[in-house]
N, C-alpha and C positions, 0 to 999 in steps of 0.2 A: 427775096421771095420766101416764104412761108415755108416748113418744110411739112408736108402729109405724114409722112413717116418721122415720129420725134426723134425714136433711141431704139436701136439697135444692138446686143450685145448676147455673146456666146457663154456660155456657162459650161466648166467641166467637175465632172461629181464621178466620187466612186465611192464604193462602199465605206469609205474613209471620211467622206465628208467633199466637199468640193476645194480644187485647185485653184486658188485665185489667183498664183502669179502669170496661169496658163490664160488665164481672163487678159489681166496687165498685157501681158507679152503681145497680146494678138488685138489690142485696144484699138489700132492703125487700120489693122484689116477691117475689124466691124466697120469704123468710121466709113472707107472705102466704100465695104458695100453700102453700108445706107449712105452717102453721100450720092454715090450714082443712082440708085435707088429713087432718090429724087428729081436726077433730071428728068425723069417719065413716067415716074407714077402720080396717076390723074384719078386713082377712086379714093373711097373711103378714107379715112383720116383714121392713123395709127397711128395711137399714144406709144406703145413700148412693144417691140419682138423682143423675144427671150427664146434662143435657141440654146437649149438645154442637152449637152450631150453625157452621160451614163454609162459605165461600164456593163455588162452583160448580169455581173454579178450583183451591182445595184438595183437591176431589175427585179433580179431574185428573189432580193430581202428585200424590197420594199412591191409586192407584187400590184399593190395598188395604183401603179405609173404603169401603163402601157408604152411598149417601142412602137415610136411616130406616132402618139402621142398628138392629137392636134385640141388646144383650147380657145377659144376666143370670146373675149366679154366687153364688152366696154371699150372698144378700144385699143386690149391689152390681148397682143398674140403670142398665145407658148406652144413651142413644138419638142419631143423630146427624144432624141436621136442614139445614136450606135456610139459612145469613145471607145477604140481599142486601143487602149492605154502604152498596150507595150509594143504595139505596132509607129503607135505615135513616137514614143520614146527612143526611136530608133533611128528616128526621122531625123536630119542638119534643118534648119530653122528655116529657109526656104522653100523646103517640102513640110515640112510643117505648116505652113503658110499656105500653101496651094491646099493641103488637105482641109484645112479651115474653112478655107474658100469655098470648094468643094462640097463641104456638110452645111455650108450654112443654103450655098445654092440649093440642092436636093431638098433642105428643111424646107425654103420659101416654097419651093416648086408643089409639096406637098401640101403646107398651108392653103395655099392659094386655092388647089382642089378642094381640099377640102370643106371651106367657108366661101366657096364660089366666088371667090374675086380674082375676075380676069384682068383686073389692071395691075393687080399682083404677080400677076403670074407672065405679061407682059414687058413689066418692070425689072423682074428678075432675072429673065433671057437677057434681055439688053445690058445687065449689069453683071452679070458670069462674064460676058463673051467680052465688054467692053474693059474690065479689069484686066482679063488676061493679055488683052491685045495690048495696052498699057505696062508689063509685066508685076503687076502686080502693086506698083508703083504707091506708096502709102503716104508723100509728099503732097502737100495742095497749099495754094496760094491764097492769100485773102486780104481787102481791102486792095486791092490793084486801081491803079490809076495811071492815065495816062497824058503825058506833058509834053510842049513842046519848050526846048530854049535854043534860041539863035535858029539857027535853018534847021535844028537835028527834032527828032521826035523818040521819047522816050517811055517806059513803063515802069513803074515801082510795087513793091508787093512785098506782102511780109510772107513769108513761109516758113510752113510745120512740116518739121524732119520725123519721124517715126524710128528711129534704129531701137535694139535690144537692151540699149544700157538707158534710154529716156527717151524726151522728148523734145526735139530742139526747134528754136525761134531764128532766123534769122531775116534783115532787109536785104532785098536785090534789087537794083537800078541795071534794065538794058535797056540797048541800040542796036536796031536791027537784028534781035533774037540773039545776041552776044552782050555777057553781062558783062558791065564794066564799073561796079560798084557792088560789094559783098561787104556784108558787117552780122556778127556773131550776136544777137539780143541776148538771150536768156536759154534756162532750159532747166527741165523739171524730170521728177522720175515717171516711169511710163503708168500710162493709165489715169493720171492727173487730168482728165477732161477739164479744171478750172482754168487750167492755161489754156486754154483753146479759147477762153474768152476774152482774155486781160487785157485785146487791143479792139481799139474803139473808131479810131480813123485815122484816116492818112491824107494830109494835103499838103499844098504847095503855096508860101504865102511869101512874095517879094524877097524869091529866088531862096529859098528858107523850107528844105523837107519836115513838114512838123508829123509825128506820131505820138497819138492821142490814145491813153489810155485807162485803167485802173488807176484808182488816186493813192491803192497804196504798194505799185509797184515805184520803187524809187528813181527809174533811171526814165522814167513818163513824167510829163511829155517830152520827147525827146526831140532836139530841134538840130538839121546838120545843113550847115549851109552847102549849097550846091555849087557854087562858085570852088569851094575848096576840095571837094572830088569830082568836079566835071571838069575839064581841060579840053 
């Protein structure tokens, strides 16, 4: 399916210029929300959110930006929010995380008012409360299929890891919600959105798992016979 909401991404600026590793680091979370974001919002079509967060003193020196801060043109929605830098900085990377959450919720929540889109504003309750009830969980599977061999029934999926030092690729083959097949792909440093793309399909061709992909990743297409890890 299509997604209504293209790109989603947080921005942190201070009087210094903006933080982009705080961008990187947190690249999992945006995904997150606008991934959920997706399964329920049903209005308008958003090319790009850009939640923009600003120190106190940013606001200062540049008084021409107002705090929340709402713009929308074309498609393209910026909000521009509160960083307290050193409140953040204090923060272990989990609570970092929740507070992310946290500013990007409050930013949509205020969008939505503000350019009267209640499918935004819709979408966004269901994706606060549904991330956290998930804890936060930055992991998602794609290309999933599912197979039968002999009497058993199985599912294959490639998943994207999200941790602090990258971003990792790996295949998982289960049975009955227990995997019994795990292999390590690849893995990139964080915020490399191109790796999110590199795999193109997954199928099952005369007992043969093939993954299909980018022509100039080298270890694509990869082909593992299921006979020699299913027993």
């Amino acid at each position: 399916m299509k997604k209504k909401i293209e790109s989603l991404l947080i921005w942190f600026q201070t009087d210094e210029g903006r933080i982009a590793k705080f961008t990187d680091l947190f690249f999992g979370i945006t995904l997150l929300f606008n991934r959920l974001l997706n399964e329920t919002y049903e209005g308008k079509k958003i090319k790009f959110i850009n939640v923009n967060l600003e120190t106190i003193e940013n606001y200062k020196k540049h008084p021409e930006i107002s705090l929340n801060y709402t713009h929308y043109y074309n498609g393209h929605l910026n909000f521009y929010g509160l960083f307290e830098k050193e409140i953040f900085e204090e923060l272990n990377f989990e609570e970092q995380s929740i507070y992310v959450w946290d500013k990007i919720f409050k930013a949509l929540i205020e969008c939505s008012k503000t350019i009267k889109n209640q499918a935004l504003f819709d979408a966004t309750m269901y994706t606060y409360s549904k991330g956290l009830e998930n804890n936060l969980s930055t992991d998602y599977k794609v290309l999933e299929q599912y197979f039968d061999r002999g009497n058993e029934s199985y599912s294959v999926c490639v998943l994207f890891s999200f941790k602090k030092d990258g971003i990792y690729s790996k295949l998982l083959i289960k049975k009955d919600d227990i995997f019994c097949y795990e292999r390590d792909l690849d893995s990139t440093v964080i915020g490399n959105g191109y790796f999110l793309t590199i795999y193109k399909d997954l199928s099952i061709i005369n007992d043969t798992l093939i993954l299909k992909g980018k022509s100039e990743i080298d270890y694509l297409p990869l082909m593992i016979s299921l006979g020699n890890i299913l027993k």
